[in-house]
C-alpha positions, 0 to 999 in steps of 0.5 A: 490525478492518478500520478498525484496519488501514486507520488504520495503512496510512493513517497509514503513507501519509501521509507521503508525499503524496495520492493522487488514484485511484479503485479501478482507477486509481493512476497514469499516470506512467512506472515510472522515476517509481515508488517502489521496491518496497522502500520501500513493503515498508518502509513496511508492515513499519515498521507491524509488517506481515509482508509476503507480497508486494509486486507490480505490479497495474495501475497500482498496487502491491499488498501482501499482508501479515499484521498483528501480530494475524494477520489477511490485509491486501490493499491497494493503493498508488500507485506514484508517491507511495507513498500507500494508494488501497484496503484490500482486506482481507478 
């Protein structure tokens, strides 16, 4: 299940760039540089994703959502270029 949810945020992802960050670490660019909250909620809900919350953590964006089968999605996005850095699902 998890692999399904990863493939659908990565593919969603790809769009945009790649991301070159480890799990602790997505950007060190100014916030004037990041992409709006709203296009990474965008980006999640075009993949059929209920998003719960879109917030800073860090250095990333963390999106809490519910896939279309139900399932709690967690996962990190670099705030720069959009791109998923981790899944943290559980």
């Amino acid at each position: 299940m998890k692999t399904i949810i990863l493939a659908s945020l990565l593919a969603t992802s790809a769009a945009i760039g790649v991301a070159h960050a480890d799990d602790d670490y997505c950007t060190n660019a100014p916030r004037e540089k990041w992409v709006s909250v709203n296009l990474i909620r965008q980006k999640v809900k075009a993949d059929g994703f209920e998003v719960r919350r879109v917030k800073i953590d860090g250095s990333c964006y963390e999106v809490k959502a519910v896939d279309p089968r139900g399932y709690k999605v967690e996962a990190l996005f670099n705030p720069e270029t959009g791109v998923l850095v981790r899944d943290r699902s559980h």
